[in-house]
LUMTI-151416 format. One line per field, with one value per residue (C-alpha): residue number from 1; residue in three letters; y, x, z. Coordinates in steps of 0.05 Angstrom, whole numbers, m for minus. Each point is the difference from the previous one (the first is absolute). Example, Ala and Ser with C-alpha at 12.3 -4.5 7.8 and 13.67 -1.06 7.14 Angstrom:
BEGIN
seq = c(1:2)
type = c(ALA:SER)
north = c(m90:69)
east = c(246:27)
up = c(156:m13)
***
This chain:
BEGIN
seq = c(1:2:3:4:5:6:7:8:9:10:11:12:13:14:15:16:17:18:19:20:21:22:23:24:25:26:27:28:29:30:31:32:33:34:35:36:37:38:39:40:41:42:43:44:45:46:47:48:49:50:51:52:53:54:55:56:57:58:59:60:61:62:63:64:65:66:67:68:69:70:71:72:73:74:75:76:77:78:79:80:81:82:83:84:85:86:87:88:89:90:91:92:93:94:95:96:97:98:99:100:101:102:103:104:105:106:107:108:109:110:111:112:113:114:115:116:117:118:119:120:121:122:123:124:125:126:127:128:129:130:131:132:133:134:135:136:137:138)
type = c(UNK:UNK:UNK:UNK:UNK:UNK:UNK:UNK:UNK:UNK:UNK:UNK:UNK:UNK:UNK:UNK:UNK:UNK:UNK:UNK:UNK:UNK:UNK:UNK:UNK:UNK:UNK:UNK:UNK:UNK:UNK:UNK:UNK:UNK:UNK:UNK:UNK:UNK:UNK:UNK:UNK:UNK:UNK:UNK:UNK:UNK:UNK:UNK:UNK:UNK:UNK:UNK:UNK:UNK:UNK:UNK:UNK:UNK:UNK:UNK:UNK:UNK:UNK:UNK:UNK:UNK:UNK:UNK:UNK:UNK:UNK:UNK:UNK:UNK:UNK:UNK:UNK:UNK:UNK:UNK:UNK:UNK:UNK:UNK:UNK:UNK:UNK:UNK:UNK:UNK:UNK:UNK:UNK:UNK:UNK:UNK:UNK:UNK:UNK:UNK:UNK:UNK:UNK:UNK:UNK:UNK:UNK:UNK:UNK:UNK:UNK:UNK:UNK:UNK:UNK:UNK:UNK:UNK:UNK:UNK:UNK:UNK:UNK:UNK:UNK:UNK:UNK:UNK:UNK:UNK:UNK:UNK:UNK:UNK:UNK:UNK:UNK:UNK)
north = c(m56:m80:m23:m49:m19:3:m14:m12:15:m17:32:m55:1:m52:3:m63:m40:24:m24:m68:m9:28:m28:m63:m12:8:m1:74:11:61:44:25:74:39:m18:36:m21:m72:m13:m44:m24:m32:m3:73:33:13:m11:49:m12:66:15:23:71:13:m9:40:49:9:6:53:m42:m21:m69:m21:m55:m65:m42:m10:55:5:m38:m79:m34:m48:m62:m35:m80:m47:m49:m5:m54:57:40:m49:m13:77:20:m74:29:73:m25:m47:64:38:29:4:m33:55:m36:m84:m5:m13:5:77:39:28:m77:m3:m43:48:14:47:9:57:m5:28:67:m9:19:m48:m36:m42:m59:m16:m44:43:m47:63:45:m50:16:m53:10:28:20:74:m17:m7)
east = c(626:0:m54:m40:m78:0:m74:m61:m61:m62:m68:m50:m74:m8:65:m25:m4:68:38:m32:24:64:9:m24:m14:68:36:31:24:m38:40:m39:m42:m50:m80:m7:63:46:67:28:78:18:67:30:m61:m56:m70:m56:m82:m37:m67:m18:m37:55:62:m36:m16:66:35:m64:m25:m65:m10:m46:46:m24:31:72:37:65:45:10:46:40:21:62:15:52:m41:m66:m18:6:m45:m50:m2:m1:m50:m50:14:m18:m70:m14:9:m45:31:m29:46:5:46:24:74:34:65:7:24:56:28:m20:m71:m51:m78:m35:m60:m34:m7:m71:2:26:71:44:58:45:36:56:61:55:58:42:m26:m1:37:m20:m8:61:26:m31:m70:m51)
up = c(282:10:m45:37:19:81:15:m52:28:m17:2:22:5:63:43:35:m72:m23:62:m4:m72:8:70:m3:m68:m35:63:3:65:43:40:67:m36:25:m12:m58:m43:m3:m24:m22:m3:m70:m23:m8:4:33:m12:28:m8:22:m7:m76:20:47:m42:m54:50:29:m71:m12:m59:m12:16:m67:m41:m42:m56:m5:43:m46:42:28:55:m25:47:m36:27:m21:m46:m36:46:49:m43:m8:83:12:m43:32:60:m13:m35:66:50:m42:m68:m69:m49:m55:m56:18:10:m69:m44:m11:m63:48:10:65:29:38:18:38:43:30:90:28:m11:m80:10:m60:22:m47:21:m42:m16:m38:m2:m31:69:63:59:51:75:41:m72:1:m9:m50)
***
């Protein structure tokens, strides 16, 4: 088996919300989806925002969750001015900034905020782990 992360979907509680922040907000680009689910195309991957009952429903789980879920996406860019604009521009299409971007124990500069239904994303500048665009991906 290839290791590798095809498609991350999400469970959202107001499809309508998520696309807006993802769509318009940080720009993701949507991919034509049926009513009740959007995609969208990012760089390797895919992106998927489904409602919250349904995804638990089709994975026959129960749909109950709060508090930090165990897990966050991580969005890597080439600088910390990069960081910095990222994580403005996350907060202005509707984010909660979690932690400020800062110089990490790891030697690299990253923050994280939380989009509207709480899922935590990182943005981060690793200067040890950046591939750039058309090099593979980040």
């Amino acid at each position: 088996m290839k290791p590798r992360i095809s498609m991350i979907t999400l469970g959202v509680r107001d499809l309508a919300t998520s696309v807006r922040f993802y769509g318009r907000g940080l720009g993701f680009p949507q991919m034509d989806s049926p009513p009740d689910v959007a995609f969208f195309t990012l760089d390797g991957t895919w992106l998927g925002l489904y409602g919250r009952e349904a995804l638990a429903e089709d994975a026959k789980v129960s749909s109950e969750g709060h508090g930090f879920e165990s897990f966050s996406l991580a969005h890597n860019v080439g600088s910390e001015l990069e960081v910095d604009e990222v994580m403005r521009q996350a907060v202005r299409a509707g984010a909660t900034l979690v932690k400020k971007p800062q110089k990490a124990f790891w030697g690299g500069y990253s923050g994280y905020f939380e989009d509207p239904d709480g899922h935590l994303w990182e943005v981060a500048h690793n200067p040890l782990f950046w591939i750039g665009p058309g090099d593979g991906g980040a």
